[in-house]
C-alpha positions, 0 to 999 in steps of 0.5 A: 500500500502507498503511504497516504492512500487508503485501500479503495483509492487503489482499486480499480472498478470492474466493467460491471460496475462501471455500468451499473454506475453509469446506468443509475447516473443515468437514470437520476437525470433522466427521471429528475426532469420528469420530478414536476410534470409527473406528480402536478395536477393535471390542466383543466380547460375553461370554457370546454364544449363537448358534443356527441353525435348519438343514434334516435332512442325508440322511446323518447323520455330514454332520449330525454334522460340521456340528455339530462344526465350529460348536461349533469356530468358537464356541470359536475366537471365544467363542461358544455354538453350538447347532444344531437341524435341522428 
């Protein structure tokens, strides 16, 4: 042993630890970027109209709750709901 060096300072990393390394070092910046966007709340738009184009029920008030229930769920989520049946 040199006097002054400990005995890690001599020795020499293996090819599979140097990638093993190389791969967390790696992988620490990739996902450190990703910190903010990956747990953040997701974007919700103002002011959003959704339509839907669906088939003529045969019996009318099944056509009527249908759209009651879609204007519900637009309120609920703050979305303009319309719906036009072929």
């Amino acid at each position: 042993m040199i006097k002054g060096k400990s005995r890690k300072a001599e020795k020499k990393w293996s090819r599979r630890e140097f990638m093993k390394a190389g791969v967390a070092g790696l992988g620490a910046v990739a996902l450190g970027g990703m910190a903010g966007k990956s747990f953040g709340a997701p974007a919700v738009l103002k002011g959003t109209k959704l339509t839907i184009l669906q088939g003529t029920y045969f019996i009318a008030p099944g056509q009527d709750l249908y759209k009651r229930q879609a204007q519900e769920w637009g309120q609920a989520n703050g979305v303009q709901m319309s719906a036009d049946f072929l």
